[in-house]
C-alpha positions as CSV (number, residue, x, y, z in Angstrom):
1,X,-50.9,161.8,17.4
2,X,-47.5,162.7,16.0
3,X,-46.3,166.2,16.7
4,X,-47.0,168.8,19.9
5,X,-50.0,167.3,21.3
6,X,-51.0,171.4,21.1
7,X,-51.0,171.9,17.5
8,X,-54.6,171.5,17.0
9,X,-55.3,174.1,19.4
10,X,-52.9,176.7,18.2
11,X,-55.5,176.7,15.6
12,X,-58.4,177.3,17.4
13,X,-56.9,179.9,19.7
14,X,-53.3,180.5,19.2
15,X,-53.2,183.4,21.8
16,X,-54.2,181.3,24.3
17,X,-51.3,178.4,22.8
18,X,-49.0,181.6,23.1
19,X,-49.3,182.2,27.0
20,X,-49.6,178.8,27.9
21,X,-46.0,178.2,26.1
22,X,-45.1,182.2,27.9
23,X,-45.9,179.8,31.5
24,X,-44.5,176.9,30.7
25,X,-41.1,178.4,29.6
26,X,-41.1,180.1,33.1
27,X,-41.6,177.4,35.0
28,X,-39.9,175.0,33.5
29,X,-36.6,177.0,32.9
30,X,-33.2,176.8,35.0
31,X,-33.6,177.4,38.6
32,X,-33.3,176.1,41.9
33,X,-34.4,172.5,40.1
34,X,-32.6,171.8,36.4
35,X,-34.8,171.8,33.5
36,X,-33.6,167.7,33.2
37,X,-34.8,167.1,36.8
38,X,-38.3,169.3,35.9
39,X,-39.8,167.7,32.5
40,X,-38.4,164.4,34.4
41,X,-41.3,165.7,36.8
42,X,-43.6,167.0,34.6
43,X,-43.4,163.5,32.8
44,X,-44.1,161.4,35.2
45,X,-47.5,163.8,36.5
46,X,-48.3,162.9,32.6
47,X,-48.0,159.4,33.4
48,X,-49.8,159.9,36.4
49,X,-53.0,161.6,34.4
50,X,-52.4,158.7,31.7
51,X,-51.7,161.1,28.9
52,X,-49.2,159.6,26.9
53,X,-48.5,162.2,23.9
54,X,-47.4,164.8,26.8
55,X,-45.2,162.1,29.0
56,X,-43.5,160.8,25.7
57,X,-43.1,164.8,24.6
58,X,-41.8,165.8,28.0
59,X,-39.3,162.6,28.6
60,X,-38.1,163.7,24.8
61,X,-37.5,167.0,25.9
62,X,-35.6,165.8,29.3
63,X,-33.8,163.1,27.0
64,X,-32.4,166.1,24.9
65,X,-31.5,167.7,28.4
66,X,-29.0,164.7,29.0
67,X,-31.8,162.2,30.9
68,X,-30.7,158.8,30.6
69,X,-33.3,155.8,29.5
70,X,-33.0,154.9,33.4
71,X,-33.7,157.8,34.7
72,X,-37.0,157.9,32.7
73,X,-37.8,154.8,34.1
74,X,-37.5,155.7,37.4
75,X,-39.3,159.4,36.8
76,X,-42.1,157.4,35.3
77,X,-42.4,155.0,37.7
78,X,-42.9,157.7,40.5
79,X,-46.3,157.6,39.3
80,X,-46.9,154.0,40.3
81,X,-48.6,154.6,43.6
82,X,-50.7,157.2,42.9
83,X,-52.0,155.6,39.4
84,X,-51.6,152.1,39.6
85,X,-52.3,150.3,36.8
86,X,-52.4,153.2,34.2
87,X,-48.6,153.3,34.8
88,X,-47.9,149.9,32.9
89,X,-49.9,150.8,30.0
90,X,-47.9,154.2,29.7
91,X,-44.4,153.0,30.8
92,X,-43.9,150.5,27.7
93,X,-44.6,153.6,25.0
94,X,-42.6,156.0,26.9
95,X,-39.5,153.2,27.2
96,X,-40.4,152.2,23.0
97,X,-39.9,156.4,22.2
98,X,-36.7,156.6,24.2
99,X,-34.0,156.1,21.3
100,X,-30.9,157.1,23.1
C-alpha cells in the first residue's frame, strides 16, 4: 500500500482523519522527548502490532528527523521481546525502505 496508510479513510470520514492527525501532531511534536526519539517509538509499537505500512511511514518520518539506519535498527528491535517472531518478518522491510 504505497502512500499514508490513512488515505482510504480520509475518504470515508475525513473529519475523523482531521482530528486524528490534530492528536497526533500534539503528541508527537517537540517536548520533553524529540520528535526523532518519538516516531523512533511510535515505530517500533508498529513493529510490535506487525503493521508494516505505519512502522516504515513512522521510521521515514524519524529518518527525515536525522535517525540513522542504526538507530532504526535498534528502535525496531525494542519490539523483539514483546513480539517475537513478527519482528523478523517486519525488520527486513523496514531496513529495505531506509535509503539514507
Amino acid at each position: 500500500m504505497p502512500g499514508n496508510p490513512l488515505d482510504s479513510y480520509r475518504k470515508i470520514d475525513p473529519e475523523l482523519i482531521k482530528s486524528f492527525e490534530n492528536v497526533q501532531g500534539l503528541v508527537l511534536c517537540e517536548g520533553a522527548l524529540s520528535q526523532k526519539f518519538k516516531f523512533l517509538i511510535a515505530m517500533a509499537i508498529d513493529v510490535e502490532h506487525g503493521a508494516l505500512q505505519g512502522a516504515i511511514a513512522l521510521g521515514k518520518r524519524a529518518i527525515a528527523l536525522g535517525a540513522t539506519k542504526e538507530e532504526i535498527i535498534s528502535a525496531a528491535l525494542i519490539a523483539l521481546p514483546p513480539a517475537g517472531h513478527g519482528v523478523t518478518q517486519v525488520l527486513p522491510a523496514i531496513i529495505e525502505s531506509y535509503n539514507g
